[in-house]
C-alpha positions in Angstrom: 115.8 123.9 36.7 115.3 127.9 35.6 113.9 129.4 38.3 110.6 127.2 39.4 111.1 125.7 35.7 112.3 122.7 34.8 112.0 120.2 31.7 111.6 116.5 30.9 113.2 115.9 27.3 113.4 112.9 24.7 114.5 111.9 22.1 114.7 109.1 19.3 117.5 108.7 16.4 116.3 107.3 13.0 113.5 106.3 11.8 110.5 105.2 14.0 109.1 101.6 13.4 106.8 101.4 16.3 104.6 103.6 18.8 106.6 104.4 22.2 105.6 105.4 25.6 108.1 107.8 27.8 107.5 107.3 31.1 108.7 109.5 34.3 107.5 110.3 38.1 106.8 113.6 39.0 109.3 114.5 41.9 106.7 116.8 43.0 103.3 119.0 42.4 103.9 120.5 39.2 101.9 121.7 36.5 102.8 121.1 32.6 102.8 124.3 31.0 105.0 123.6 27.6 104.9 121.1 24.7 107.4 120.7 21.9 107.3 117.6 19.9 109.0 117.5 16.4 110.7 115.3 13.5 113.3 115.7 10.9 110.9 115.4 8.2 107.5 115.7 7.2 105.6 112.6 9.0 102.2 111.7 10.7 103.3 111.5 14.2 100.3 112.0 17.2 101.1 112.5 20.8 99.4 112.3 23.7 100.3 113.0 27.3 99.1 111.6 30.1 99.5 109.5 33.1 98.9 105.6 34.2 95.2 105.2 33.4 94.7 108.0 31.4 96.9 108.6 28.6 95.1 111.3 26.9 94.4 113.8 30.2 96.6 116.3 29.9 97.2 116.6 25.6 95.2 114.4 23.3 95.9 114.0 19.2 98.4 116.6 19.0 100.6 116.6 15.7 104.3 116.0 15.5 105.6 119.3 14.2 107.3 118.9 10.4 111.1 119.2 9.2 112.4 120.8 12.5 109.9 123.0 13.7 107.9 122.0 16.8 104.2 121.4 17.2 103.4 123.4 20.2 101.1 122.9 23.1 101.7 126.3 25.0 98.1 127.6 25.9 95.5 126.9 28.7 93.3 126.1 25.9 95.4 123.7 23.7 95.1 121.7 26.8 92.5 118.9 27.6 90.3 120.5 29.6 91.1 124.2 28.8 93.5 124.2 31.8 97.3 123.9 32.4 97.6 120.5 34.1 98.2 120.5 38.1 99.9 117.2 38.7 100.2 115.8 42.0 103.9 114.2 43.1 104.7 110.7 42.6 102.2 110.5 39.4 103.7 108.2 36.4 103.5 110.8 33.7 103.1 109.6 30.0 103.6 110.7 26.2 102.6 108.3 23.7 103.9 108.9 20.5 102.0 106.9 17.2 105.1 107.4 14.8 102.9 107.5 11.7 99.2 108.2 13.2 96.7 106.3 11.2 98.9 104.5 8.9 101.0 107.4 7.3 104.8 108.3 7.1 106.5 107.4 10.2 108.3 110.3 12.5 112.1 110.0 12.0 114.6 111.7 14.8 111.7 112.3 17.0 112.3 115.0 20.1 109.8 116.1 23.0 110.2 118.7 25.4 107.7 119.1 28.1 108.4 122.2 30.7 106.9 122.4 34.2 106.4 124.6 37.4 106.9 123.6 40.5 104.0 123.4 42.6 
């Protein structure tokens, strides 16, 4: 934790043959205020971000960044809604990854970083 910071990471070796779903409980109000998604190479990847029953609420269709540099979600705007997601404790959070979106190249060595503040 930095400061009232902290971060929830991931991350996949190889080549992605499937979609996943990363799962954790907030320990606490927070509010999601960073996304970093990326693969090794050039790829198709979508994520979305969410929680139990809603999948897409908080980030919906973004793309997996290319060869090493992040896709960003970092902006009230680039969030569904227009707003930085409040999130109460003890929610199931979710990011659902498509490895290769609507049938293109899969993601390989996939890695998300979501960042929070407390409260």
């Amino acid at each position: 934790m930095q400061g009232n910071h902290f971060a929830v990471s991931y991350h996949t070796a190889g080549n992605a043959a499937a979609n996943h779903v990363f799962t954790f409980t907030a320990p606490f109000d927070c509010t999601l205020e960073y996304v970093s998604a990326v693969g090794s190479n050039t790829n198709n990847g979508i994520l979305d971000i969410g929680y139990t029953g809603a999948l897409e609420a908080y980030v919906l269709n973004k793309d997996v960044g290319d060869g090493l540099v992040p896709g960003t979600v970092d902006a009230p705007g680039e969030f569904v809604g227009s707003n930085y997601p409040h999130i109460a404790a003890g929610t199931v959070v979710t990011a659902s990854l498509d490895y290769d979106g609507a049938g293109g190249t899969a993601v390989a060595d996939f890695t998300l970083v979501m960042v929070f503040t407390e409260g």
